[in-house]
C-alpha positions in Angstrom: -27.0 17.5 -17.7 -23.8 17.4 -16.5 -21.7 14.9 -19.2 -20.1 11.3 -17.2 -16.6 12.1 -18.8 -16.1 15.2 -16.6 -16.9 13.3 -13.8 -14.1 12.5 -11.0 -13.5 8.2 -11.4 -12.9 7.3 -7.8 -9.5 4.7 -7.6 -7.8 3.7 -4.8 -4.4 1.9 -4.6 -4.4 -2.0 -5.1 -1.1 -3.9 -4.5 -1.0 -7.3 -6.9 0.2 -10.2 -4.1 1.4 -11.8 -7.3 4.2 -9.2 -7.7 5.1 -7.7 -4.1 8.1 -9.1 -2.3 7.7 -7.5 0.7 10.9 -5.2 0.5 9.2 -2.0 2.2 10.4 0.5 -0.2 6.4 1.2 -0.5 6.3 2.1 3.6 9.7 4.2 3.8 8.7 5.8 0.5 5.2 6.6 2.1 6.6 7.7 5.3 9.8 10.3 3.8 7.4 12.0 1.2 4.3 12.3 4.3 6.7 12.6 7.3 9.7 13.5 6.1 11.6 10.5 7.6 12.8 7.2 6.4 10.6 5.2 9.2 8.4 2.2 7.7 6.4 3.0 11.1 5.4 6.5 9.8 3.7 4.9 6.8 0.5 5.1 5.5 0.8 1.9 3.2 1.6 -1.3 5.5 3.2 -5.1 4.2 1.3 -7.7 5.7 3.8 -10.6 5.4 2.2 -14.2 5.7 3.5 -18.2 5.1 6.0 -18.5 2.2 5.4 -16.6 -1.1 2.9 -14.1 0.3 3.8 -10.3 0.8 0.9 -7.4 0.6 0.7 -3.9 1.4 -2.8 -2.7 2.0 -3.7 1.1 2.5 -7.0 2.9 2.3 -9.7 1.3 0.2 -12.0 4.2 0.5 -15.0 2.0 0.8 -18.3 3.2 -0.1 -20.4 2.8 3.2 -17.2 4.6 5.0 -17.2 2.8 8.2 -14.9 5.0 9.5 -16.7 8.2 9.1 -19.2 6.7 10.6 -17.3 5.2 13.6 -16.0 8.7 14.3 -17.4 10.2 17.3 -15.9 14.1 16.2 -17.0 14.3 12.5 -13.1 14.4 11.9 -12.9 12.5 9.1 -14.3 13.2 5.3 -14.2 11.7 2.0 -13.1 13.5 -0.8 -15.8 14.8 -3.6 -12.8 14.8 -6.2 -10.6 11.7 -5.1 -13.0 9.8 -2.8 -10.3 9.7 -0.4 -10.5 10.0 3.5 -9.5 13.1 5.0 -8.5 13.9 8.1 -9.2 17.2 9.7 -6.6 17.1 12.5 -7.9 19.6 14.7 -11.1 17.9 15.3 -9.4 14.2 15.8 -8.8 13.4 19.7 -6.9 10.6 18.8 -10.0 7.9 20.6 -9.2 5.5 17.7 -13.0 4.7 17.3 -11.9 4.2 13.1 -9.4 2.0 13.0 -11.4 -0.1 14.9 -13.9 -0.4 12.4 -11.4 -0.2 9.4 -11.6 -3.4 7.9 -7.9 -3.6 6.2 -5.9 -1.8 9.0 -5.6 1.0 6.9 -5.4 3.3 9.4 -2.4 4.9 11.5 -2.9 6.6 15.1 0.5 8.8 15.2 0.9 9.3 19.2 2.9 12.4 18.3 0.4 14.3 16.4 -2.6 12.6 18.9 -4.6 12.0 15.4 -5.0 9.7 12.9 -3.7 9.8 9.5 -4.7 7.7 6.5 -3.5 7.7 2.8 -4.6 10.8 0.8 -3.7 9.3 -2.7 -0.7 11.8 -2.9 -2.8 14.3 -4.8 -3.0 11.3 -7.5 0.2 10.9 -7.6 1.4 8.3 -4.8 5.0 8.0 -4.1 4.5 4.6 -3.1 3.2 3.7 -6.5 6.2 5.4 -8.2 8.6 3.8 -6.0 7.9 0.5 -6.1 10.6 -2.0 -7.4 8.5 -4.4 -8.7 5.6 -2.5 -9.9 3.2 -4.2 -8.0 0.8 -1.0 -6.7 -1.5 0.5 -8.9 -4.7 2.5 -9.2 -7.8 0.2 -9.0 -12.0 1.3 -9.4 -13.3 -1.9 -8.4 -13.2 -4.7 -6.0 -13.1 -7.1 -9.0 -10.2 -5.9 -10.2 -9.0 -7.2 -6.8 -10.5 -10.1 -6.8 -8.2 -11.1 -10.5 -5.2 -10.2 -9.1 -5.6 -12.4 -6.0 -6.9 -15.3 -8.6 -3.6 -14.6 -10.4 -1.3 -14.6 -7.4 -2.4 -18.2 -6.1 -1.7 -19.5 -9.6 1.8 -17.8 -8.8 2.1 -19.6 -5.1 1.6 -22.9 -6.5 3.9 -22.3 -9.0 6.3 -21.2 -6.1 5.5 -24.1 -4.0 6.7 -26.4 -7.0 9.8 -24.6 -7.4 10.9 -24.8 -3.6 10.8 -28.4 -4.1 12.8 -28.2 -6.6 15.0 -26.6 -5.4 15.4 -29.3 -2.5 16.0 -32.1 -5.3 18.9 -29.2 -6.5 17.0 -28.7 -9.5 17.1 -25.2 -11.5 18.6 -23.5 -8.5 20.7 -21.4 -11.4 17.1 -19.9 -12.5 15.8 -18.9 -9.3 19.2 -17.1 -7.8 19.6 -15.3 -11.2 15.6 -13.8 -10.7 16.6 -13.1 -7.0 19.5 -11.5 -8.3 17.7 -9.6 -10.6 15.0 -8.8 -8.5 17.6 -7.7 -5.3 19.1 -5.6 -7.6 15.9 -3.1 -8.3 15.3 -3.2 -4.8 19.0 -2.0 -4.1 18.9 1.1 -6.6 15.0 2.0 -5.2 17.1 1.8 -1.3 19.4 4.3 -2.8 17.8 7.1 -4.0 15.4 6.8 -1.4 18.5 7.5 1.5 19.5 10.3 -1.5 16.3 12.0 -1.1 16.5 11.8 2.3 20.1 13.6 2.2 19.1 16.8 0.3 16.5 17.0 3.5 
């Protein structure tokens, strides 16, 4: 019997809404490691932006009924035995977009210059998004739940936010929030630059 410990854990990335800022370092990091260009359009990860206070970047959940396996009309796409990933196998893709449509998250990216879809791979476990990130924010999840406390997490965050942008209207602890910006523009900065050094010695 073969023993649970040598068994592949399937994880997929999970961005915490409590941490992300929206900055994009995640999709140009993303899109210079898998396209070898500094174009947040190339990405495989995408920020969703919503009202005040809310910033996520969603990529591939690799769900376990795989809608998009299923969807597809070629048999070009495959989940990984290993990673539980979604592959892609180009050759067979005719680019008729059948997946994204039932993606749920929007996970998935029809390059017109390829004519096939891509979708993350987990960057052979080792996602430059992840490592990139400024604020730490994207990390390797096994289970919805784990999810579902980041999200109850973050909202405690927004309506901390909300109370502090009053605040700051009544001009109270304005000193506070611009040193934090500061701080947090300042990671952000030295990501942005080696990033466009990376892209340099290409």
């Amino acid at each position: 019997m073969k023993s649970q410990q040598n068994e592949p854990t399937k994880r997929f990335l999970s961005v915490s809404p409590e941490k992300c800022v929206g900055c994009s370092i995640c999709e140009f990091a993303c899109s210079l490691e898998k396209e070898d260009t500094l174009n947040p359009i190339k990405s495989r990860i995408r920020i969703i932006r919503g009202p005040p206070f809310i910033h996520l970047a969603t990529t591939c959940r690799q769900c376990e009924d795989t809608p998009c396996i299923r969807a597809c009309p070629k048999e070009a796409l495959y989940q990984s035995e290993e990673s539980g990933a979604i592959l892609v196998e180009a050759e067979k893709c005719d680019g008729c977009n059948w997946c994204l449509e039932a993606c749920a998250y929007g996970a998935i990216r029809y390059d017109k210059d390829a004519d096939t879809v891509v979708i993350c791979d987990l960057c052979e476990g080792e996602p430059k998004c992840k490592e990139m990130c400024p604020e730490e924010a994207i990390d390797f999840v096994a289970e919805e739940s784990d999810i579902v406390k980041t999200w109850v997490t973050a909202s405690k965050k927004w309506i901390d936010a909300s109370e502090m942008l009053i605040k700051m209207t009544r001009g109270e602890g304005t000193a506070d929030i611009l040193a934090e910006s500061k701080e947090i523009m300042e990671r952000i900065d030295e990501k942005y630059l080696k990033l466009f050094g990376k892209e340099k010695k290409h």
